[in-house]
N, C-alpha and C positions, 0 to 999 in steps of 0.2 A: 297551507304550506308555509314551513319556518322563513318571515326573510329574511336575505343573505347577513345584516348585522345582528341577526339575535343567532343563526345557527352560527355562524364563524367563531361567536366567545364560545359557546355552550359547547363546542367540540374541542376548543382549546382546554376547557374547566373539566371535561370529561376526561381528557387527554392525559392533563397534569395529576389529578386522581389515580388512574392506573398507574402513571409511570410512581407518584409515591407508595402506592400499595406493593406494586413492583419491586421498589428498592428497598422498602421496610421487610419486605420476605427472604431476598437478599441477602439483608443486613442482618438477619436472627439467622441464619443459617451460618452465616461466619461466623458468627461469635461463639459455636461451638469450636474453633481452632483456638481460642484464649486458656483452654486447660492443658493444650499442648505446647506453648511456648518455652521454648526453653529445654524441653526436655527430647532428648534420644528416645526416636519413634522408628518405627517400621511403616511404611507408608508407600500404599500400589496406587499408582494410577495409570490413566492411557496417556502418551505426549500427542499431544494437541496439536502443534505444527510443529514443523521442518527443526530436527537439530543444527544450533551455532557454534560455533569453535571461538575459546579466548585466546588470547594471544602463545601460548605455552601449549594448546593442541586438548586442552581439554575441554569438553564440551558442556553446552546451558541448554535446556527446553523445560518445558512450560509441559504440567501434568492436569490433568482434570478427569472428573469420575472417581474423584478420591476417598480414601478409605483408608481409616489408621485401628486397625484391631479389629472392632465390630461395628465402627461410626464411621458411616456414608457423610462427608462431608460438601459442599460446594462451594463454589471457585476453583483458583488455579493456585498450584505452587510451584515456583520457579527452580530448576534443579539445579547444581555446578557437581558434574563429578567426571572421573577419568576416563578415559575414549574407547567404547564398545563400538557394536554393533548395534547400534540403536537405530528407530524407523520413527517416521508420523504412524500415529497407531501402533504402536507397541505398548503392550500391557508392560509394565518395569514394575518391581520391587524395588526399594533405595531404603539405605538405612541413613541417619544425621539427627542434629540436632536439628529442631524445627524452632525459626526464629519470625519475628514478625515481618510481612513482605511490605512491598511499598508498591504504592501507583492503585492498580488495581487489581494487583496479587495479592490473594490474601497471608501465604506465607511463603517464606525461602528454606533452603537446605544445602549450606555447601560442603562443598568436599565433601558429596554424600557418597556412600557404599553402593552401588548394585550388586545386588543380592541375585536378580530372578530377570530374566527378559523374557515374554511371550508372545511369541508373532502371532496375530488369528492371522487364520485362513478362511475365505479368499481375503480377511483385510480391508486395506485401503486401495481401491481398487485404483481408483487414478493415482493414487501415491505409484501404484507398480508402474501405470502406463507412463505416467513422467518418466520414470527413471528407466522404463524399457525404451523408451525415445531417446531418451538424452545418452545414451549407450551407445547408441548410433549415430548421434551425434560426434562424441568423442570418437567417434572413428573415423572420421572426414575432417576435425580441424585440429590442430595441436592446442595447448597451453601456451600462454596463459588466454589466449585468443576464445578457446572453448567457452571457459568458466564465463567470459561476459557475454559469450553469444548465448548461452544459458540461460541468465540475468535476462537478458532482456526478452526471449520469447517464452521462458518459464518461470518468471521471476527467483529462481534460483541463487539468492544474495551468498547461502552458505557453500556454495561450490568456491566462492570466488577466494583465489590464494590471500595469503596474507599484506602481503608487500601491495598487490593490487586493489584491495578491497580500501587501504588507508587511504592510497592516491586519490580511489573516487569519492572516498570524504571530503578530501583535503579540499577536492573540485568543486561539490556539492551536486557531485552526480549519484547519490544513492539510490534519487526516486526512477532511474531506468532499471537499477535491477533492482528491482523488487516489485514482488505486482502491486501492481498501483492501476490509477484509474490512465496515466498516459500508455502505458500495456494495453489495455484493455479497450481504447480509443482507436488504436491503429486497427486493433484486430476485427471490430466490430466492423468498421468505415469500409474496411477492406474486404468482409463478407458482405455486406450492402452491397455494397458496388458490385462485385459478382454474382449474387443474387437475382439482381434488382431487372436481371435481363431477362428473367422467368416471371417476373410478378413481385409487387411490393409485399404481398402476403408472405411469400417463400423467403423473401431478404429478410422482414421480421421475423417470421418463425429461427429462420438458420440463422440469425445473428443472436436470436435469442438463448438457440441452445449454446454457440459459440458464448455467450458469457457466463453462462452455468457450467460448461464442462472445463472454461478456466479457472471460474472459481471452485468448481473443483478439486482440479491440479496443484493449482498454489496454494487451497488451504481458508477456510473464512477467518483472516488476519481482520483488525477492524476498518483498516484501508480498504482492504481490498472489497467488504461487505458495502461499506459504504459504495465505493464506484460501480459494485454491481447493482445494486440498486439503484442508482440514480439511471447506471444503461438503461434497464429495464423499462425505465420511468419514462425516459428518454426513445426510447425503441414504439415505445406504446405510443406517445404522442405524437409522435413522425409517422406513426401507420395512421391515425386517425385526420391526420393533418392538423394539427393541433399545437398552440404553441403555449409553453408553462414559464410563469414568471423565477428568476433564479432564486428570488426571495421564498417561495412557495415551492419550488424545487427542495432547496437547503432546508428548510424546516421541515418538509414531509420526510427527507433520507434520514436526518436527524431522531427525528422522533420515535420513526422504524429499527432501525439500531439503537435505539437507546431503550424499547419496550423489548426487544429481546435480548438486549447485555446491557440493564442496569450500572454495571458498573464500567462501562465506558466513558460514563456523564463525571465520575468522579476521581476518575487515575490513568486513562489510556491514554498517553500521550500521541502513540499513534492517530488515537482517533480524531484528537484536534487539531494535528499536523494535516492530515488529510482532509480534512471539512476546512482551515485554513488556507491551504494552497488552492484549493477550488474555489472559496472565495473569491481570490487573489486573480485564479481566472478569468474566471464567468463574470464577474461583477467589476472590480477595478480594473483592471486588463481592459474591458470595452471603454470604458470613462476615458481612459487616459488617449486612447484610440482617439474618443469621438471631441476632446479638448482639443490636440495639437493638429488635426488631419479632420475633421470633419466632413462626415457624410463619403468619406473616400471608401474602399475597397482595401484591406492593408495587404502588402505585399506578405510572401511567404516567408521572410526573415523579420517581417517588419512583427507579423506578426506573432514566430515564437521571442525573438528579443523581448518585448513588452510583455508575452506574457509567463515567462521565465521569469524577467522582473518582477514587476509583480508578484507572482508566488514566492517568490525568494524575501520579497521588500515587506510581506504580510506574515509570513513565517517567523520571520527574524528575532522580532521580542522574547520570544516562546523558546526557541530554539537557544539562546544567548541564555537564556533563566534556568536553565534544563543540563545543555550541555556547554554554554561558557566557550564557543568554537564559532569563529568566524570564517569561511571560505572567501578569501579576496578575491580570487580570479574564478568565481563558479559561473557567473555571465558569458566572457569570453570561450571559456568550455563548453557550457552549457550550448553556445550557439556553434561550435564548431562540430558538436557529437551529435546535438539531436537529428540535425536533417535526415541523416544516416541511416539512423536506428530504422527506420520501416524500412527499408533497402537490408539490410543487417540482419531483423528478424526473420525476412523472406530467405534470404539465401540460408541462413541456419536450418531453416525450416524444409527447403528442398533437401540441402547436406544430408539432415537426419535420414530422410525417405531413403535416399542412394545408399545412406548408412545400414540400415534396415536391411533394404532388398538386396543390393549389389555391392558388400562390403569390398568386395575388389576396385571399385571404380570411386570409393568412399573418399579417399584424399583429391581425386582431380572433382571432383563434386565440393567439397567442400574447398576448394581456391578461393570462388565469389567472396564466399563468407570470410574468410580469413584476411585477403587484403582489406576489407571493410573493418571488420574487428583489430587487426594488424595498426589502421589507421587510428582508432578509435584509442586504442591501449596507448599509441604512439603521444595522440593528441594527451590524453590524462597525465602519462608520466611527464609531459615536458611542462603543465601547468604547475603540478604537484610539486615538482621539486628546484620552484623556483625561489630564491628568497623568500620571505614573510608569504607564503601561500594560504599561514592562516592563521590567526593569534586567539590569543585566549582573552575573552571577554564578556565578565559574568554582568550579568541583571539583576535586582532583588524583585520582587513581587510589583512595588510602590513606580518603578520603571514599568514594567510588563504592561499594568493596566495601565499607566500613563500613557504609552506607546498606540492601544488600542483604541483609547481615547482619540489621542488624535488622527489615526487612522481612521475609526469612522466619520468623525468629523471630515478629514480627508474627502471622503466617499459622499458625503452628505454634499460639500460644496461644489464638486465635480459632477453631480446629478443634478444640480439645481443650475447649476450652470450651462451645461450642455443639454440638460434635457432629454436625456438618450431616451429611449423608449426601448426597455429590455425584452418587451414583446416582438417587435420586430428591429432585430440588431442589423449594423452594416457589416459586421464578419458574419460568415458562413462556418467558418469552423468550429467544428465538436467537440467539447472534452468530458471525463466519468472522471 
């Protein structure tokens, strides 16, 4: 039997080998889109997730399974054209200029043409049940209240108006509505817990489907692939009683999405916004905990404040180099909205049912939810639109890595100092 330091490289050395053969296969397949640059194509694909709206009402998604003539291509291209009826899962036609894309798109198309939309039947099947839900929803809460009670138990960011979606930038509330791993936290914990009063088998099994029929719903964005995965991972270990170091958490979700989207390693900014704020959690967030408060128990505010922080204060480099936007007040927001949100996504979530079954009784059903969302929209606009709520402030590259430099180093002298032992933490709480 391998000992554990000769098989731990040799699965590392094995690892990095597929992921290169991975991305070498990858990378021959896009470079058949190099003879279409530039030129006016006819080009079908399926939209991959949820259509977005720019500022003017025309909408952006993301096509994959493409095909321009007779050449099956791979990756995705980003579209901009004017406002149909478009779906996740619609076969679309577009006509445009095909230009080179950026990040980890291989090519763009604006102000393209739609030519052709094709619904299959049955489709996308949870795409229907989202939007048969959320139907019912709208019929128990008004606007603009709806669109974030959406956001947060569907991660539905594109329902949200215009005027309101800027506010929650300004706040740097974007990661409640959109699924994310903190969605996906509430949901799990909360079928545990109900569960768990039949049998810890029945709470893993049902929490486990609950995280596949979310991700589902919302779509395998690379966020949101990521924090299903680490549930999973997370779900498994807690049945076995078992505890996983975060270090060895982060590398295993990492390597699992990056063997099946290659190109996440090299242009998905999402994806490193989310493996960064989870960092920021799991790892800094406890440090900072077990420095100032040692060996305590952290209160409930003690503990989202720090680790908002945190994710916020680990993001930031990236975030400034990317998008050049600082949220000054996303702390004070952040802590005034989140308690909320799991109170918020329940009442939405009864709303819908009444919505559903007893449209008549839809609006006194959705009350709960609305003073709650009411508050929530109240709290966002009075942040957002206070003086300097956010300025512009770019990074170059030579900042970013500087930034992360001392960050780790950060991490390094706050583990060696306190000694935490991330096998057995003094918080109890869970995050994906």
């Amino acid at each position: 039997m391998f000992p554990y330091r000769v098989l731990l490289p040799t699965i590392i050395i094995v690892g990095m080998f597929m992921g290169f053969w991975r991305g070498c296969h990858l990378l021959s397949n896009l470079a058949a889109y190099n003879e279409f640059y530039g030129v006016a194509v006819t080009l079908k694909g399926t939209v991959a997730e949820d259509v977005s709206y720019d500022e003017k009402g025309g909408q952006r998604y993301y096509l994959k399974n493409i095909n321009i003539g007779s050449a099956r291509l791979g990756g995705k291209v980003w579209v901009s054209a004017n406002k149909k009826d478009i779906k996740r899962g619609d076969i679309v036609t577009v006509k445009g200029v095909l230009e080179k894309g950026f990040g980890n798109v291989s090519a763009v198309i604006y102000r393209a043409t739609v030519n052709e939309i094709i619904r299959v039947h049955p489709g996308d099947i949870a795409r229907q049940v989202r939007d048969w839900f959320a139907h019912g929803i709208r019929r128990a809460i008004p606007e603009p209240q709806v669109s974030l009670g959406l956001g947060y138990l569907l991660g539905q960011k594109t329902a949200l108006p215009e005027d309101l979606e800027q506010q929650i930038k300004a706040t740097g509330l974007t990661h409640v509505v959109v699924a994310s791993g903190y969605n996906l936290t509430i949901l799990v914990l909360f079928s545990r817990q109900l569960f768990m009063r039949i049998s810890k088998f029945t709470a893993t099994v049902a929490s486990s489907l609950m995280v596949f029929s979310f991700m589902m719903v919302t779509g395998f964005s690379p966020s949101m692939s990521r924090a299903g995965l680490v549930a999973f991972l997370s779900l498994l270990v807690w049945y076995y009683g078992r505890k996983m170091h975060p270090f060895i958490l982060l590398s295993f979700a990492a390597a699992v999405t990056v063997m099946i989207e290659p190109s996440y390693l090299w242009g998905d900014l999402g994806w490193y916004l989310s493996f960064l704020s989870f960092i920021g959690v799991i790892v800094l967030a406890p440090l900072v905990h077990q420095y100032f408060w040692p060996n305590k128990e952290p209160s409930a505010f003690r503990q989202l404040t720090v680790d908002t922080l945190a994710a916020q204060f680990i993001t930031t480099p990236i975030i400034l180099g990317s998008f050049g936007i600082f949220a000054v007040f996303a702390l004070p927001a952040n802590a005034m909205v989140l308690p909320l949100v799991p109170l918020a996504m329940l009442c939405t979530f009864l709303a819908g049912i009444v919505g559903i079954l007893l449209p008549a009784l839809a609006v006194i059903a959705g009350f709960p939810a609305y003073l709650i969302l009411k508050y929530s929209t109240s709290v966002i606009q009075f942040w957002a639109e206070l003086p300097n709520s956010q300025f512009e402030l770019k990074i170059n590259s030579s900042l970013i890595i500087a930034s992360y430099i001392f960050i780790g180093a950060l991490i390094i002298y706050l583990k060696r100092r306190t000694q935490y032992d991330f096998r057995n933490p003094t918080s109890s709480s869970e995050h994906f």
